[in-house]
LUMLOKE-471268 format. One record per residue (C-alpha): x, y, z negated. Coordinates in Angstrom, 3 decimals, m for minus. Each point is the difference from the previous one (the first is absolute). Last residue first. Example, Ala and Ser with C-alpha at 12.3 -4.5 7.8 and 13.67 -1.06 7.14 Angstrom:
2
<<13.670; m1.060; m7.140>>,
<<m1.370; m3.440; m0.660>>,
end
This chain:
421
<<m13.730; 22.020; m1.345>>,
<<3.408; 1.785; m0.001>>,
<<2.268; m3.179; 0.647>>,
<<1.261; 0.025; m3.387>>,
<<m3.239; m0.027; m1.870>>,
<<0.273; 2.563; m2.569>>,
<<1.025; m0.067; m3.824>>,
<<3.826; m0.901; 1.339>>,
<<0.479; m2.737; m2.444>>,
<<m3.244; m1.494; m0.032>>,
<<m0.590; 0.284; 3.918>>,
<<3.973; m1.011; 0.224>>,
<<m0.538; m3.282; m2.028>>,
<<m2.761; m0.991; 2.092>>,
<<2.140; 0.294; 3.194>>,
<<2.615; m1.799; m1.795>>,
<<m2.153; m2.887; m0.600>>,
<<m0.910; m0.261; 3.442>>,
<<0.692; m3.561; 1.038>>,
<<m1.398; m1.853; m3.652>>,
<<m2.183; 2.522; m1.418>>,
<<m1.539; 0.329; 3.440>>,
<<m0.258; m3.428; 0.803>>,
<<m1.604; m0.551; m3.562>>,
<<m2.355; 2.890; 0.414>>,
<<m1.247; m1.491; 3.482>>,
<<m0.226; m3.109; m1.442>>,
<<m2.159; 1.345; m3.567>>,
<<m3.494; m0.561; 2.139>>,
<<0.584; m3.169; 1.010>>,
<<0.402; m1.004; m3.092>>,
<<m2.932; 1.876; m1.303>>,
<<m2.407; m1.354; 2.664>>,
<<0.862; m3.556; m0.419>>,
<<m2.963; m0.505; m2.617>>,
<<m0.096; m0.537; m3.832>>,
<<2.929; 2.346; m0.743>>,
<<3.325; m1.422; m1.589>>,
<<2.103; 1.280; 2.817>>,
<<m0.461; 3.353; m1.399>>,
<<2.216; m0.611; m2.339>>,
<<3.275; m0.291; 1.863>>,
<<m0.714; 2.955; 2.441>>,
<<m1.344; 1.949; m2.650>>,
<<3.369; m0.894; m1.842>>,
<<2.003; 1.460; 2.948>>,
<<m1.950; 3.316; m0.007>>,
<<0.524; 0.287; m3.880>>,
<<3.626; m0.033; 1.008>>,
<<0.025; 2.400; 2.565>>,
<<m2.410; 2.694; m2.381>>,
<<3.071; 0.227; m2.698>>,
<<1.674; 2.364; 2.160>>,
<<m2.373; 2.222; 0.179>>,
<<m2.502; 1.137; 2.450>>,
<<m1.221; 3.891; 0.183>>,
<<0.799; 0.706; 3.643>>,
<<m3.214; m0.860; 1.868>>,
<<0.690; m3.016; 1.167>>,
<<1.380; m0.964; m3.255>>,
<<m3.240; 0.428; m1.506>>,
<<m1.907; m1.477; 2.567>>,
<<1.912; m3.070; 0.097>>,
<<m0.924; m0.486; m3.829>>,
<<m3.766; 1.063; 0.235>>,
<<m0.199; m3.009; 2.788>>,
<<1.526; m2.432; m2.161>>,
<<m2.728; 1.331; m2.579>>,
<<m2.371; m0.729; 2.209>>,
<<0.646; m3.301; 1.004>>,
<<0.541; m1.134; m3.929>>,
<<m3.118; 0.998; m1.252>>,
<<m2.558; m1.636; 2.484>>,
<<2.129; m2.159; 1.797>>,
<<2.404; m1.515; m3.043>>,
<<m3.531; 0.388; m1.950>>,
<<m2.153; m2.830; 1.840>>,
<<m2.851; 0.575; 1.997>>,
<<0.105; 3.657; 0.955>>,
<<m0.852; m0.873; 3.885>>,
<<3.189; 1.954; 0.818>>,
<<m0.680; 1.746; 3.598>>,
<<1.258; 3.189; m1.424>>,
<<2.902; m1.345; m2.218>>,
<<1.216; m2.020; 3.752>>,
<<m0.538; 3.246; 1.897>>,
<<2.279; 2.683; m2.303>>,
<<2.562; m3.296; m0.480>>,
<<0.271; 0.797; 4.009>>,
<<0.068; 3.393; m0.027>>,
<<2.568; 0.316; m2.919>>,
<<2.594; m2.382; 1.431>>,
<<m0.185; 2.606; 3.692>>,
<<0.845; 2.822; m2.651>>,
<<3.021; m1.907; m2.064>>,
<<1.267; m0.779; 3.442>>,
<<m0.142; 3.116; 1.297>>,
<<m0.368; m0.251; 4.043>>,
<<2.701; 2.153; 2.188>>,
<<2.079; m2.274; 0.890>>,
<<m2.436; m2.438; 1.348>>,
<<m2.649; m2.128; m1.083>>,
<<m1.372; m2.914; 1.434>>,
<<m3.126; m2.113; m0.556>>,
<<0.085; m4.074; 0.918>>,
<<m3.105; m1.831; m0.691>>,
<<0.666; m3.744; 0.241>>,
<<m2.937; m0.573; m2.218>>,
<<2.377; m1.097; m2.724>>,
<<3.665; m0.773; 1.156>>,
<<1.090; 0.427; m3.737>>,
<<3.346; 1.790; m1.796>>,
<<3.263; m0.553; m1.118>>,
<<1.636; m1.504; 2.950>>,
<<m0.981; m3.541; m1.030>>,
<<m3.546; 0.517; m0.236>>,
<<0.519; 1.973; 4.456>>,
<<1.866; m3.498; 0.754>>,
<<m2.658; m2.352; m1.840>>,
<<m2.714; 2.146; 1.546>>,
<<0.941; 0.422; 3.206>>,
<<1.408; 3.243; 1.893>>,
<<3.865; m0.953; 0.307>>,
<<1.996; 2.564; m1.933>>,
<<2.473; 1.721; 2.687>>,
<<m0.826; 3.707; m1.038>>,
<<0.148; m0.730; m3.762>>,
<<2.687; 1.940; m0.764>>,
<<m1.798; 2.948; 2.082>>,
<<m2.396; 0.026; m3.176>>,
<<m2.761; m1.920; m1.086>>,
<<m2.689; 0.721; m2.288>>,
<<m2.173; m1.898; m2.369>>,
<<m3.456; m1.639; 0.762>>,
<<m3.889; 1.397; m1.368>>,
<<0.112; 2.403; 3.298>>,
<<0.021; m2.403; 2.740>>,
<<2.710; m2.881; 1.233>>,
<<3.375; 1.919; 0.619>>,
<<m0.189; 3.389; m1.616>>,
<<2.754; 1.824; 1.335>>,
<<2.926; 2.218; m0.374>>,
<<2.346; 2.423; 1.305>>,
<<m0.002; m0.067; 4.097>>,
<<1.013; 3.239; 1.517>>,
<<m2.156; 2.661; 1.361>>,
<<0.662; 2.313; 2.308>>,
<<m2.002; m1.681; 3.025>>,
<<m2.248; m2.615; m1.281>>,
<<1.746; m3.160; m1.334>>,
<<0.246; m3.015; 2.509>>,
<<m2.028; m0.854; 2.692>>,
<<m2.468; m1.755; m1.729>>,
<<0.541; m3.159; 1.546>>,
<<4.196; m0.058; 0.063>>,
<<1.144; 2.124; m2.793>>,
<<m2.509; m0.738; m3.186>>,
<<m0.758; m3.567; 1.084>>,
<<3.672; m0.786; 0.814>>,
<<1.159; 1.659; m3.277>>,
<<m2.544; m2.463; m1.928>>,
<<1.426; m2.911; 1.549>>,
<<m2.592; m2.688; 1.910>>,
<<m1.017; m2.625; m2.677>>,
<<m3.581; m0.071; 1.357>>,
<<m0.302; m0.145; 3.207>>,
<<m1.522; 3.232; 1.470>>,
<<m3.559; 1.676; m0.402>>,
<<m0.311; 3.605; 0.742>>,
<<m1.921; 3.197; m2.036>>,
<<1.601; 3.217; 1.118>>,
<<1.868; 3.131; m1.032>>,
<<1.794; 0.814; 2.763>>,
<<3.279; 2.444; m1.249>>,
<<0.558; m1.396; m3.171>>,
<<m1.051; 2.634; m3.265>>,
<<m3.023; m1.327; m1.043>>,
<<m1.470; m3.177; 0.855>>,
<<0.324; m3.798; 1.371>>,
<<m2.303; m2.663; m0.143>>,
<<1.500; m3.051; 0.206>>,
<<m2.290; m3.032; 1.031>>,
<<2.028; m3.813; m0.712>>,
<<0.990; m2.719; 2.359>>,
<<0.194; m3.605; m0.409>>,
<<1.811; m2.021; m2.760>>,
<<3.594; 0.874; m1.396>>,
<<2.495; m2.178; m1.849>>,
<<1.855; m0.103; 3.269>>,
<<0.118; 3.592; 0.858>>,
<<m1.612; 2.135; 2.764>>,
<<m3.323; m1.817; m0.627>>,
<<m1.960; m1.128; 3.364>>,
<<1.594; m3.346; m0.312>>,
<<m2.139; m0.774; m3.126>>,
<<m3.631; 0.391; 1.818>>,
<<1.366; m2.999; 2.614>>,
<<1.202; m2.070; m2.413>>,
<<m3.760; 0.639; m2.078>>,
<<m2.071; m0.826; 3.354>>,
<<m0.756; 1.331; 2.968>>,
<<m4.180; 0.402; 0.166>>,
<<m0.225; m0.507; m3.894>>,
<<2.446; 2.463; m0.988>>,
<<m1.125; 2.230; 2.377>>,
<<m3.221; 0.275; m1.007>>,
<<1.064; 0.339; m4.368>>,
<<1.583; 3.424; 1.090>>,
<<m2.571; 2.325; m0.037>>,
<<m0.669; m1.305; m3.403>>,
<<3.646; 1.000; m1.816>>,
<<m0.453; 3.337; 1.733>>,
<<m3.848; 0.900; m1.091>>,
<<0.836; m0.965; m3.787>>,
<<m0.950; m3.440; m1.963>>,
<<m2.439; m1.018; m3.065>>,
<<m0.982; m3.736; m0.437>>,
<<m3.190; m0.750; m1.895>>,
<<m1.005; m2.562; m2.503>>,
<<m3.454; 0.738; m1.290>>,
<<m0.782; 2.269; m2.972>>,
<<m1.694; 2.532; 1.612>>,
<<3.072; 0.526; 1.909>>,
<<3.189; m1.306; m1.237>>,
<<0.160; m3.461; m2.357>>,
<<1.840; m2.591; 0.835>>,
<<2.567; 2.175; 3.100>>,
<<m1.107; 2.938; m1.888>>,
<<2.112; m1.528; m2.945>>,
<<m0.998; m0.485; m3.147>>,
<<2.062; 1.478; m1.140>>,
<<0.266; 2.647; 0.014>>,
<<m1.702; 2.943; m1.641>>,
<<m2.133; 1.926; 2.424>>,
<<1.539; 3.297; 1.530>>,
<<m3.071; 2.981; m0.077>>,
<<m1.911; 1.245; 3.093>>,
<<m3.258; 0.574; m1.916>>,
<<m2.742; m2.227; 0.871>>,
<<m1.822; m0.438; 3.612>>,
<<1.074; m3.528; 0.663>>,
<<2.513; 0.934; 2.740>>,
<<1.785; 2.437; m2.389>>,
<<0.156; m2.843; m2.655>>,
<<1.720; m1.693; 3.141>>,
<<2.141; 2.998; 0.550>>,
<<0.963; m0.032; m3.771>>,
<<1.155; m3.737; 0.880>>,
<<2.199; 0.731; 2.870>>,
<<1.810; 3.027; m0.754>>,
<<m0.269; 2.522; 2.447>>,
<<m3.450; 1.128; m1.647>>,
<<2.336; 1.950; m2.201>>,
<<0.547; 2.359; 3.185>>,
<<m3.568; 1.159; m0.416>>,
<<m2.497; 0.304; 2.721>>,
<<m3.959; m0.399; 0.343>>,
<<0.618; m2.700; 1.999>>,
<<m2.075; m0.676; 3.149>>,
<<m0.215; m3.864; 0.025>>,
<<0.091; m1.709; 3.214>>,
<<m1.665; m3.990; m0.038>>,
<<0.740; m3.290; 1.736>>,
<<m2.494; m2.674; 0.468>>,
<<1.710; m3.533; 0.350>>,
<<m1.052; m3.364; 1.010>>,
<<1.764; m3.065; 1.147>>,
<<m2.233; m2.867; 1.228>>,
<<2.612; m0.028; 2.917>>,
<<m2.526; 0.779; 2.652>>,
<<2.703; 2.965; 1.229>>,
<<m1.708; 1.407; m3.338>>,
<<m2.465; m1.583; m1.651>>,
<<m1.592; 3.229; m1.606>>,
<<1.299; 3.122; 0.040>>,
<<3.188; 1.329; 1.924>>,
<<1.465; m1.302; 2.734>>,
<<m2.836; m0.083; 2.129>>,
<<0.612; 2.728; 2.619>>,
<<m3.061; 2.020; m1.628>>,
<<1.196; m0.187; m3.770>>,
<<3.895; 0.641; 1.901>>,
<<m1.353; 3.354; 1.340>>,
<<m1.770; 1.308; m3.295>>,
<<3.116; m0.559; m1.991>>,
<<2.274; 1.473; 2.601>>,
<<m2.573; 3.147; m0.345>>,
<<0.219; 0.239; m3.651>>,
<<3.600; m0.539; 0.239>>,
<<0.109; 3.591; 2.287>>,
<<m2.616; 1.164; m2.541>>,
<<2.278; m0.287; m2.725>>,
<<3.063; 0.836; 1.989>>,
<<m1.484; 3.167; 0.778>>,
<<m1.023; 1.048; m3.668>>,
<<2.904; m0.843; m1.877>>,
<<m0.191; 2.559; m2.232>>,
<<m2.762; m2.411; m2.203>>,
<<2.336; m2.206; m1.026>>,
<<0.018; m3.443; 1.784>>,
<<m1.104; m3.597; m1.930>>,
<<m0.597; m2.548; 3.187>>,
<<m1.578; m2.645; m1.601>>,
<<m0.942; m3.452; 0.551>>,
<<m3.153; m3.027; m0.142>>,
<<0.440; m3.689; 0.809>>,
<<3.392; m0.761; m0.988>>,
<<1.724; m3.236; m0.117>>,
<<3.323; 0.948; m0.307>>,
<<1.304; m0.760; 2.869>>,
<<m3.122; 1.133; 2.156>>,
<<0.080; 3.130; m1.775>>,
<<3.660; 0.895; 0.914>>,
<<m0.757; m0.882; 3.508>>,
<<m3.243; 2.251; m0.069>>,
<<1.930; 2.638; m1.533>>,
<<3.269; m0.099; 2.528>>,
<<m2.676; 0.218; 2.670>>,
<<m1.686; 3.229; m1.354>>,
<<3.089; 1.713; m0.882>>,
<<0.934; m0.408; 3.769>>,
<<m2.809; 0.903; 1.462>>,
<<0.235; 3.349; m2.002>>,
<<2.534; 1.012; 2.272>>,
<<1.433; 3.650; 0.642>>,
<<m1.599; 1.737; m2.891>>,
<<0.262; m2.951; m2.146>>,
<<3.342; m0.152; 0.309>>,
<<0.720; 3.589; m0.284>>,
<<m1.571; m0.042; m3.439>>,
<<1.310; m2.710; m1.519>>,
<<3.541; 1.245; 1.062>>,
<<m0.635; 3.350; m1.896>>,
<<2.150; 0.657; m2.843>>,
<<1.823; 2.736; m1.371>>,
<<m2.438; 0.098; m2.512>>,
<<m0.936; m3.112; m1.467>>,
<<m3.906; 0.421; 0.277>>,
<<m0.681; m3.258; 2.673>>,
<<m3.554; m1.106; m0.911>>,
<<0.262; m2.410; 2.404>>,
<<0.073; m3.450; m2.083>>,
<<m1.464; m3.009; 1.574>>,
<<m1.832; m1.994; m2.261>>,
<<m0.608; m3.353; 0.141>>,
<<m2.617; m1.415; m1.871>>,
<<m1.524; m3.854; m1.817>>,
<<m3.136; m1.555; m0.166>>,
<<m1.544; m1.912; m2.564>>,
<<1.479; m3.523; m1.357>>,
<<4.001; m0.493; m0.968>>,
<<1.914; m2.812; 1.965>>,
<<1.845; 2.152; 2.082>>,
<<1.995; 1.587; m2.103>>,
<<1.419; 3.311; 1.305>>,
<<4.002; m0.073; m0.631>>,
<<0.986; m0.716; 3.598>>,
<<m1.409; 3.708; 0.850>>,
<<2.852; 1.532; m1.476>>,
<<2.499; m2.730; 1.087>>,
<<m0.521; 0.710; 3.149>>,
<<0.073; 3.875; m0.364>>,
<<3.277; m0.368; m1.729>>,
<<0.118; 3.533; m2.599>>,
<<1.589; 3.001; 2.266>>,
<<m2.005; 2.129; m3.072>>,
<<m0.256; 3.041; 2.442>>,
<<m3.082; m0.545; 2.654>>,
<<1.934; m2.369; 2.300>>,
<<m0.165; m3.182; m1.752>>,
<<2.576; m2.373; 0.624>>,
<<0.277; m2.219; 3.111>>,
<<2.136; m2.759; m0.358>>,
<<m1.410; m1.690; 2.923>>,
<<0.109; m3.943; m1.735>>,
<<m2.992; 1.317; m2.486>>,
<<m1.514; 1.733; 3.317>>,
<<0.156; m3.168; 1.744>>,
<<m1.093; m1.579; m3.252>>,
<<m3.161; 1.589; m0.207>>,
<<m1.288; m0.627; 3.935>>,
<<0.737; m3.434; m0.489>>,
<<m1.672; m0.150; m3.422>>,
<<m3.360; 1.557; 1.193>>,
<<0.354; m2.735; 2.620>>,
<<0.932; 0.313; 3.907>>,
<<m1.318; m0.938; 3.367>>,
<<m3.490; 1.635; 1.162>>,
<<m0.162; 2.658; m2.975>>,
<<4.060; 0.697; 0.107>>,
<<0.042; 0.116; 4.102>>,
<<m3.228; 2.618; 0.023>>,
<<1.153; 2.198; m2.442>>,
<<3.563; 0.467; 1.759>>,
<<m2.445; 0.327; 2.907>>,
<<m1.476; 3.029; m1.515>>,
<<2.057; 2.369; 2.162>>,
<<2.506; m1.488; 2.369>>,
<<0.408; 3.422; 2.235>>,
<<m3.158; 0.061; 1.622>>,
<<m1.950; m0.271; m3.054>>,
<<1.673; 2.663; m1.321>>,
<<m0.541; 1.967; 2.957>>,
<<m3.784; m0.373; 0.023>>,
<<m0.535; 0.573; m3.547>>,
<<1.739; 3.675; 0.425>>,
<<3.115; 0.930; m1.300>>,
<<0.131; 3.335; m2.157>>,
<<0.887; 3.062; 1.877>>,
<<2.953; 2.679; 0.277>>,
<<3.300; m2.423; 0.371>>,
<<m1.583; m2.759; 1.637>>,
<<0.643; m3.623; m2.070>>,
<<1.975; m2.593; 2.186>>,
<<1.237; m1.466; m2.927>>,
<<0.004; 2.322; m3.243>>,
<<m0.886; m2.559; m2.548>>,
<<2.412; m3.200; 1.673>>,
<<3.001; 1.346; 1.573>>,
<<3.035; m1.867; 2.139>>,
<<2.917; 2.171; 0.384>>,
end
């Protein structure tokens, strides 16, 4: 199986300069600064398919297609790192393992759109990766491919690592760039646009670790090539799962996207741990709904995964077992998303909470009946909220309401959980 992130990367180090180099490093950058157009290198990810890999799945072609290029100043790219989803941590190993890559994927990225100046926005936890990108920063500045007049292409980029302070809120691309500018990490109306109007007012293009990483091989093999990687037809490239909980290997690995979610489960991570026994799972980080063993065969891409009832996301696959409460694991995630809130708009800063009071009433015993159906109109309602944070935060409750209705019926019947958490 061919790989692209995770190629050739040692299992307990990061990759040094020298062996990227070695192994086709930086010439991508060379061949599209001696040979192609900013518009070459954008439609070849236009014609790749490639859709962002931080949650949204939005076009990343098409993304960056809608920066005019006929405004005055200077415009951004952002790459997003700050990575507070929990169950996952793709970002993370990546840039562990190779911040090479990153680097080249940015410079590309910038070239195409005509960027002189970019971000690397990484919460502050991430302390060896940061200085692990820090380092492939420093490296490429002295190898000439970044700064000024690159490859003697009269291209020029500087390329910058911000430390961030941390909130999962800064997730969302325009409170990170308030974030950025030193003001409180707060969603800004759109539009405009941060493609017109993003960082200090300029037209700016946001995009995560994954979806970047990948921009190099797109332009060394081209967009057929990237689209045969898929397991399915529809498909384009490969995607990072990282896997947790109750599987025997827990482990972060990059296959074609498309490949079953069984196959993932059973086959690379060895399968369930011993005495456990496969009961649900959240398939693409904590803010998407669960699946069940009915969904064993679903094909992990985001037009399968939508279609199935829930979202691919981050690709961040957790699994519970037998013995995991449903209503319990619900609680702990809509516990995280009320808690990392930024209070902005009232479905998040009332409505979060008191979705959180609900589940732990019937947690503890002391639900009623009634409590189901004002769960299901929180899920309705709080899709209203000014961000994407309260949506995401009511799919775990609408998987559960949805699969394990009958397990929430027996915590309000039974005045106990019925597993004996």
């Amino acid at each position: 199986m061919d790989t692209i992130l995770f190629k050739n990367n040692p299992p307990d180090r990061a990759v040094t300069f020298d062996e990227y180099l070695a192994d086709g490093g930086f010439q991508t950058l060379r061949k599209a600064l001696a040979g192609m157009s900013p518009n070459d290198v954008q439609q070849a990810v236009i014609d790749s398919g490639l859709r962002g890999r931080g949650g949204a799945g939005f076009p990343t072609g098409r993304k960056w297609s809608f920066v005019p290029r006929d405004l005055p100043g200077p415009r951004y790219l952002i790459c997003n790192s700050d990575e507070m989803e929990p169950g996952t941590y793709k970002d993370r190993v990546l840039l562990e393992h190779n911040p090479h890559l990153l680097v080249e994927g940015m410079a590309l990225t910038s070239f195409a759109l005509g960027v002189e100046r970019a971000f690397i926005f990484i919460r502050r936890g991430y302390e060896q990766a940061a200085l692990n990108l820090r380092s492939a920063i420093d490296f490429a500045h002295k190898a000439g491919f970044l700064g000024s007049d690159i490859c003697g292409s009269g291209f020029s980029l500087e390329l910058d690592v911000h430390l961030s302070a941390g909130r999962y809120i800064c997730g969302e691309e325009t409170a990170l760039m308030n974030a950025l500018e030193g003001i409180r990490a707060n969603p800004r109306v759109k539009p405009p646009f941060p493609a017109v109007k993003g960082l200090w007012g300029q037209p700016t293009v946001v995009n995560n670790v994954e979806t970047l990483a990948n921009i190099p091989a797109i332009v060394a093999h081209g967009p057929a090539w990237f689209k045969a990687l898929a397991a399915t037809p529809e498909g384009s490239g490969t995607k990072l799962f990282c896997v947790s909980g109750h599987v025997r290997n827990p482990i972060c690995l990059e296959l074609p996207i498309g490949i079953p979610l069984g196959e993932i489960i059973d086959t690379h991570c060895g399968g369930m741990r011993p005495g456990s026994s496969f009961k649900a799972c959240i398939p693409g980080g904590a803010s998407t709904p669960y699946f069940t063993k009915e969904h064993w065969a679903v094909a992990m891409d985001f037009d399968p995964v939508a279609k199935a009832g829930s979202r691919l996301g981050t690709g961040g696959v957790v699994v519970f077992d037998q013995t995991t409460c449903m209503v319990a694991a619900t609680l702990n995630l809509v516990r995280f998303f009320a808690r990392e809130s930024c209070g902005w708009c009232t479905p998040c800063r009332e409505g979060l909470p008191f979705v959180q009071h609900i589940l732990e009433r019937i947690e503890a015993g002391h639900g009623e009946a009634s409590d189901i159906d004002i769960l299901r109109e929180h899920v309705h309602m709080l899709n209203y909220a000014f961000c994407a944070l309260a949506p995401g935060a009511m799919g775990p409750v609408e998987g559960m309401l949805r699969l394990f209705e009958d397990e929430v019926r027996e915590h309000i019947t039974g005045g106990k959980c019925p597993l004996g958490n």
